[in-house]
C-alpha positions in Angstrom: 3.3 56.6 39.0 0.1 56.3 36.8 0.2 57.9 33.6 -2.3 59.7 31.9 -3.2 59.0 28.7 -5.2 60.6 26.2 -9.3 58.9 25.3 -8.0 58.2 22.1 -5.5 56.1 22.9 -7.4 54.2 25.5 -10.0 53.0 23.0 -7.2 51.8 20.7 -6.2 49.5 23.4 -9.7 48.5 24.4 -10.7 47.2 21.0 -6.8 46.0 19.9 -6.9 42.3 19.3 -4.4 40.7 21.8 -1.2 39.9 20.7 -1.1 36.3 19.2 1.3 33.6 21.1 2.4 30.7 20.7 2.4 28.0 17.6 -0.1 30.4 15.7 1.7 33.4 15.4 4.7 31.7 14.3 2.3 29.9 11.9 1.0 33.3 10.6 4.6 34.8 10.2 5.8 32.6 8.2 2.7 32.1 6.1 3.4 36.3 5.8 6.5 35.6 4.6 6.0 33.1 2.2 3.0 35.2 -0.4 3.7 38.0 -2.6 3.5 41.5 -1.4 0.0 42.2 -2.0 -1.9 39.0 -2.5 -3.3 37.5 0.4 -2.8 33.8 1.7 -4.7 31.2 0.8 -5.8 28.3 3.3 -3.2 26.1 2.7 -0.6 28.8 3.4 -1.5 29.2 6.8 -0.6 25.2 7.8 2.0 24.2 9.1 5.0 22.7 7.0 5.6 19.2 7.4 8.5 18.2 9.0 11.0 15.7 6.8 11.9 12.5 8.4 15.9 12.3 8.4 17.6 9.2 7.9 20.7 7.7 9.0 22.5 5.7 6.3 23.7 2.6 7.3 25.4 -0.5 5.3 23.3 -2.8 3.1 23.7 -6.1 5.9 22.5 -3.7 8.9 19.5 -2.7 6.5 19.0 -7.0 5.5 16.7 -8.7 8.0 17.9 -11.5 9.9 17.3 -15.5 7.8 15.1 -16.6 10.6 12.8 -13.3 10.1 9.3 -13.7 8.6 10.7 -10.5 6.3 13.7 -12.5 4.8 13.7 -12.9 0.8 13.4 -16.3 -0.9 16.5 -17.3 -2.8 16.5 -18.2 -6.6 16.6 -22.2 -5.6 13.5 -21.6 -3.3 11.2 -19.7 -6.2 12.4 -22.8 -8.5 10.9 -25.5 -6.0 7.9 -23.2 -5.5 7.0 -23.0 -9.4 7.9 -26.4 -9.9 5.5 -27.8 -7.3 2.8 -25.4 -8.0 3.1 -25.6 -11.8 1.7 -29.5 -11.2 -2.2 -30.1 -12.1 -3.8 -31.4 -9.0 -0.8 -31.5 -6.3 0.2 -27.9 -7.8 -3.0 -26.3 -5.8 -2.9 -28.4 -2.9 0.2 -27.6 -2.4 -0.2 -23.7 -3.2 -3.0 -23.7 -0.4 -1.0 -25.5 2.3 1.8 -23.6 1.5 -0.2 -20.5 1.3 -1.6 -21.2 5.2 1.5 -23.3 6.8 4.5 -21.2 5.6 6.2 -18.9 8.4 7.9 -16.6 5.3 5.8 -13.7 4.0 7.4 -14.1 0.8 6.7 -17.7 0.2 3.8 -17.3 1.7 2.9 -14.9 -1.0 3.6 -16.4 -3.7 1.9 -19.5 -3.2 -1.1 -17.5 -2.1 -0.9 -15.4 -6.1 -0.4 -19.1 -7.1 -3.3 -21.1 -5.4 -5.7 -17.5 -6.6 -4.2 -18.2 -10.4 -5.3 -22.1 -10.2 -8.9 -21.2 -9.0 -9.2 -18.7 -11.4 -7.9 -21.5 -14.1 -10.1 -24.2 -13.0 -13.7 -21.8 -12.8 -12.6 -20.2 -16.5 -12.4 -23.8 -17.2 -15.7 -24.7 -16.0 -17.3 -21.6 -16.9 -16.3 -22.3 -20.8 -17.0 -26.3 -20.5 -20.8 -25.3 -19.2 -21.0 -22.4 -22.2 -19.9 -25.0 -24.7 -21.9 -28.1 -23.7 -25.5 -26.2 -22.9 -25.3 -23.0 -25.2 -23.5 -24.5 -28.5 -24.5 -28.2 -27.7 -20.9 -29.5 -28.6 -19.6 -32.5 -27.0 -16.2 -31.6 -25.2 -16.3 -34.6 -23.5 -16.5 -36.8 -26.8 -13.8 -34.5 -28.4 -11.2 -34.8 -25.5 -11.5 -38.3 -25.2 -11.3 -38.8 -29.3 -7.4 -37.8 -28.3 -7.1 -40.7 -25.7 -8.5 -43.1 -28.9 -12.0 -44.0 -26.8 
C-alpha cells in the first residue's frame, strides 16, 4: 500500500540531489578518501589516477630488433668506416649527404645526417671569418695561406 509520509519529509526528497552513479561517484569517493579530515579537495584531487602500464619482462634477444630492421644498431666497424669517410674534406660531405638520404638504417642514417650539419656549419664559419678578415681588417688570407705552399 501507499504510505504516508509526513510534508517534511517530502520536501527533503524534492530538493535532495540524486544520488551520483557511475565513474563520478567513484571518482568523488576516493578523492574523499584521499584529503585530510577537514580540508577540502583541491581540483586535481578529484581526477582520476592514472593507470600504470605493466610490463612483461622478456630476454635481452626478444627485446633486440631483427639485423634487417631499419631500428638495428650500427656495429663498432660500421661507426669506424662512417668517421673515416666523413672525416675527408670534400668527399667527407658528399658522402655524409648521400648517406644521409640513401641509407635504409636510422642509425647510420643519423649520423651522417649530425655529420653532413657539422661540415656546413664548418665551411659557413669558415666563410663567414674569411669575409670578416678580408673586408673588415683588410688582411690578405689568401696571400698568407699560399706563403705556406711557397707561391
Amino acid at each position: 500500500m501507499d504510505e504516508i509520509k509526513p510534508e517534511a519529509e517530502k520536501d527533503k526528497e524534492e530538493t535532495a540531489a540524486p544520488e551520483n552513479t557511475g565513474a563520478k561517484a567513484e571518482a568523488r569517493a576516493d578523492t574523499e578518501s584521499r584529503t585530510a579530515p577537514g580540508k577540502s579537495a583541491s581540483w586535481s584531487d578529484t581526477l582520476p589516477k592514472p593507470q600504470t602500464a605493466r610490463l612483461s619482462y622478456c630476454s635481452i634477444s626478444e627485446m633486440r630488433p631483427s639485423p634487417e630492421s631499419k631500428y638495428a644498431p650500427m656495429g663498432v666497424f660500421g661507426y669506424i668506416v662512417m668517421l673515416f669517410f666523413t672525416s675527408l674534406p670534400v668527399l667527407g660531405f658528399i658522402v655524409a649527404v648521400i648517406t644521409a638520404l640513401a641509407s635504409k638504417k636510422l642509425a647510420r642514417s643519423r649520423l651522417a645526417a649530425a655529420s653532413a650539419i657539422l661540415h656546413a656549419a664548418v665551411i659557413f664559419l669558415l666563410s663567414v671569418s674569411y669575409a670578416v678578415a678580408e673586408l673588415v681588417f683588410h688582411v690578405d688570407v689568401t696571400g698568407f695561406i699560399f706563403s705556406f705552399f711557397g707561391r
